[in-house]
N, C-alpha and C positions, 0 to 999 in steps of 0.2 A: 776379330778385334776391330774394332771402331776405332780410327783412326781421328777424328773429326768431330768435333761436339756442335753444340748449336751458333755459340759464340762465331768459330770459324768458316759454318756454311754461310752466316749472314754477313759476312764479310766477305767473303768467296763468292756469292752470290750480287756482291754491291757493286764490285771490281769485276763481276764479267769472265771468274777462269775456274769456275765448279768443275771442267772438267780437264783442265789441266792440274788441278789438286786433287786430283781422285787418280791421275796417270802418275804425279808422283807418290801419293799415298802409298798404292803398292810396294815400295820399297822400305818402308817402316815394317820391322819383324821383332820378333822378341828373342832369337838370338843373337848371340854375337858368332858371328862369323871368324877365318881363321884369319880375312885381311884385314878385318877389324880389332882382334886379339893382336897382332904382332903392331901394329899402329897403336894400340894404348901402351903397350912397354915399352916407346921409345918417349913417351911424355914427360916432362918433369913440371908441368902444369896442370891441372883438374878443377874447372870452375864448376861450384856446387851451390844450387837453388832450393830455397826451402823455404818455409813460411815459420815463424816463432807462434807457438803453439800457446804460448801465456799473451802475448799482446797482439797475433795477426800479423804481425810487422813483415814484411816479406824483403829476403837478404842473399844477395850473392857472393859467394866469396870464393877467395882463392887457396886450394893446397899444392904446396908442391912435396918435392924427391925429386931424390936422385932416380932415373929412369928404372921402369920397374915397381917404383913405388905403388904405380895404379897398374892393373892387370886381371884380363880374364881369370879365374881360377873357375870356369865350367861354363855348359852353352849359354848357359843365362845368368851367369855372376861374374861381377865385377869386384874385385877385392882392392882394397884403399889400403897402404901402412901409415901408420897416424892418421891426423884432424885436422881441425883447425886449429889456429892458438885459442890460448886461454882471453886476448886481448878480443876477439872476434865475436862481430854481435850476435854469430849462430853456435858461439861456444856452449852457453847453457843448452838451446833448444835440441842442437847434436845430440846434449847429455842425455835429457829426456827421451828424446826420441830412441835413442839406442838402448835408454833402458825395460820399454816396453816392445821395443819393435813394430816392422808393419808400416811407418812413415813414408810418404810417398816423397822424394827427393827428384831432382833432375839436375845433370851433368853435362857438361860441353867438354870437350879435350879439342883444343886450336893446337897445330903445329904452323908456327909463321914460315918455318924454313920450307916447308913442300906448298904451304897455302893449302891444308886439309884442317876440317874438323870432323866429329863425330857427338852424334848426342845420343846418351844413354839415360831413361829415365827408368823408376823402378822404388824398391822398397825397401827403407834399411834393414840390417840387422848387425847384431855385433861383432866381432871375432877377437881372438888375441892379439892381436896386431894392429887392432883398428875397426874398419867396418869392412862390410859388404851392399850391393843393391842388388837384388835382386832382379834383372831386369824384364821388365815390361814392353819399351817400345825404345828399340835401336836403330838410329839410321845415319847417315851419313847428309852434309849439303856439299853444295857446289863451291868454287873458291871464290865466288865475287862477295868484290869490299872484303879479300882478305889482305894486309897488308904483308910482301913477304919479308923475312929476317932470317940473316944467313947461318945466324949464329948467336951462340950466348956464352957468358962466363957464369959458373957459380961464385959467390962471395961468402966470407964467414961473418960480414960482420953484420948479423941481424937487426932488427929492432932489438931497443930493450924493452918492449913489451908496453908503451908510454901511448895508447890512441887518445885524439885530438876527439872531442865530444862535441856535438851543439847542432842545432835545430837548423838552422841556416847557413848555407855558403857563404866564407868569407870571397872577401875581394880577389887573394891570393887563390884561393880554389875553384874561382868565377872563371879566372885565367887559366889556368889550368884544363879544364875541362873544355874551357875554347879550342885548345890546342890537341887534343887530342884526336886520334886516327880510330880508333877502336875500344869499342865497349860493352860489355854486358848487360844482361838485363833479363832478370828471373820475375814471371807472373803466378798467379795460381786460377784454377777454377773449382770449384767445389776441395776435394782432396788430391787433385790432379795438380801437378807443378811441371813449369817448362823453362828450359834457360837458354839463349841463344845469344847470338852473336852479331852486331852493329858495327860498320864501319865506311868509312871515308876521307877524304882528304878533310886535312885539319879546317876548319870551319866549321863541316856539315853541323855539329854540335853547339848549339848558344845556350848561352847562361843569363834569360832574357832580366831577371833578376834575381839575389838571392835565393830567392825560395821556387823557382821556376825554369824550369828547363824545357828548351822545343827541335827538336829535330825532323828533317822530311825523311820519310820512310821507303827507303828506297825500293824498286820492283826489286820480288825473288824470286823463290821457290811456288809460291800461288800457296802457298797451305794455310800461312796466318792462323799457326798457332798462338803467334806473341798476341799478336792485336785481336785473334778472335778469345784470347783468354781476359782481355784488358777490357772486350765488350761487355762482361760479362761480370765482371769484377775489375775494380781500378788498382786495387794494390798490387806495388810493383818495387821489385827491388835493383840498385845500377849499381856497378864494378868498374872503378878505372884502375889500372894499373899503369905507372911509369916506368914505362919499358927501358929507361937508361939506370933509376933510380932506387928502384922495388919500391916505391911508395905508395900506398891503396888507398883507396878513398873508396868509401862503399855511402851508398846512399839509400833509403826506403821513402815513402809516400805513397801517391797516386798518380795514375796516369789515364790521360785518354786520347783518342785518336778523332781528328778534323779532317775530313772528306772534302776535297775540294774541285774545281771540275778536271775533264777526265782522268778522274780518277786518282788525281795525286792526295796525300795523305802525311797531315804532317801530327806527330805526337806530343803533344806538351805534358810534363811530368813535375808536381808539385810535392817538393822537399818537405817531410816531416822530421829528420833526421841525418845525420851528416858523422861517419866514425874516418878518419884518418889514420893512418900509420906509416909512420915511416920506415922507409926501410923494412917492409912484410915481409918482402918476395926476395928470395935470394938471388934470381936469375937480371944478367946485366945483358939485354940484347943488342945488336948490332942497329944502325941505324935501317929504317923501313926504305922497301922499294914499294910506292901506292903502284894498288892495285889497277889496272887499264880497264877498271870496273867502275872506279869513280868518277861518279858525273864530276868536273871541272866546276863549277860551283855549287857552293851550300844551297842555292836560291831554289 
């Protein structure tokens, strides 16, 4: 299994750690393990990357359940009960996609309370209950830039299903995204999709205008999936969630990434689309402990 496309050796290679990304590559596998299966049944979150197959658009969103809801059901499957909502911009493309099968998807599962993720990527199919991915390449990261949270409450009182449309960040949404700690962000390359995980003390994130987003790209893991897939391809899709409020804001565009000397790297991400919802996410979490991972300023 090739871990690594051409995207991420040229970035691997710009950055100086070709073979510290080949030491963690070895731990991408394409099952799921048993510490990995008991870790997806305590989730009541599931962030899921895809590309919309009618316009390219590329879209991150959030499912939850009650824990359980997402679950191994075999060494190489991962079984989902329900979707998305019907409000959600990867509603139709889910449709489609599940009605032929075979769509390459990727997944993140974040636990704020242990500060663990997991990314599962792979290839839908349908079931009674919802879906399946078939997986492909399973691995786990490390907890830096994870914010942790102790706890959560479920709530009943959803959306009524009412998303905020428009091309452009408002004022209200510019702020917002200022403030925030942690966020997603699904690319593709070819039929390959990847979803990962972004975080830092509130700033790291600016909203330099409306239509423009830049953030610096913190050192990680050396694999540079996100950015060797954004080399390669700019469309890119971003997931905020309000972790007091359940309100989502999912965004699509393009992004690219600025190299600057040694080796720092900042991403600007240009807005072609902007879906809000309030109240998506059922889950009301406790306030964050940041992570002793985040650099002390955005700059």
């Amino acid at each position: 299994m090739e871990v690594y496309h051409a995207g991420s050796r040229a970035v691997q290679d710009l950055v100086g750690v070709r073979e510290d990304a080949d030491h963690v590559g070895r731990a991408v596998g394409e099952g799921i393990k048993p510490v990995a299966a008991a870790f997806l049944e305590l989730q009541p979150l599931l962030v899921l990357g895809a590309a919309d197959p009618a316009t390219g658009a590329v879209w991150a969103s959030p499912l939850t359940g009650a824990p359980g809801f997402v679950r191994a059901t075999g060494p190489r499957q991962m079984s989902v009960t329900g979707g998305v909502p019907p409000t959600d911009p990867l509603a139709t493309a889910l449709a489609t996609a599940l009605a032929t099968e075979g769509t390459q998807v990727a997944t993140i599962a974040l636990d704020p309370r242990t500060r663990r993720r997991m990314r599962l990527n792979g290839r839908l199919r349908p079931t009674a209950r919802g879906f399946a991915v078939t997986a492909e390449r399973v691995f786990s990261n490390c907890p830096r830039y994870i914010q942790r949270r102790q706890s959560y409450e479920v709530v009943a009182d959803r959306s009524s299903g009412q998303a905020r449309r428009g091309s452009e960040l408002t004022d209200v949404q510019r702020e917002f995204v200022e403030s925030v700690d942690t966020f997603f962000i699904a690319t593709v390359h070819g039929g390959e999709v990847e979803v990962s995980h972004k975080g830092g003390n509130p700033g790291f994130l600016q909203a330099s205008s409306p239509h423009e987003l830049t953030w610096r790209d913190y050192p990680g893991n050396a694999m540079f999936l996100t950015l060797g897939n954004i080399a390669l391809d700019p469309r890119a899709g971003l997931l905020f969630v309000d972790w007091s409020t359940g309100t989502v804001l999912q965004l699509t565009g393009e992004a690219r990434t600025e190299f600057g000397e040694d080796a720092e790297r900042r991403v600007r991400f240009t807005v072609r689309e902007v879906v809000e919802t309030p109240a998506a996410v059922p889950l009301r979490w406790s306030a964050p402990e940041y992570s002793p991972a985040n650099p002390a300023s955005a700059d």
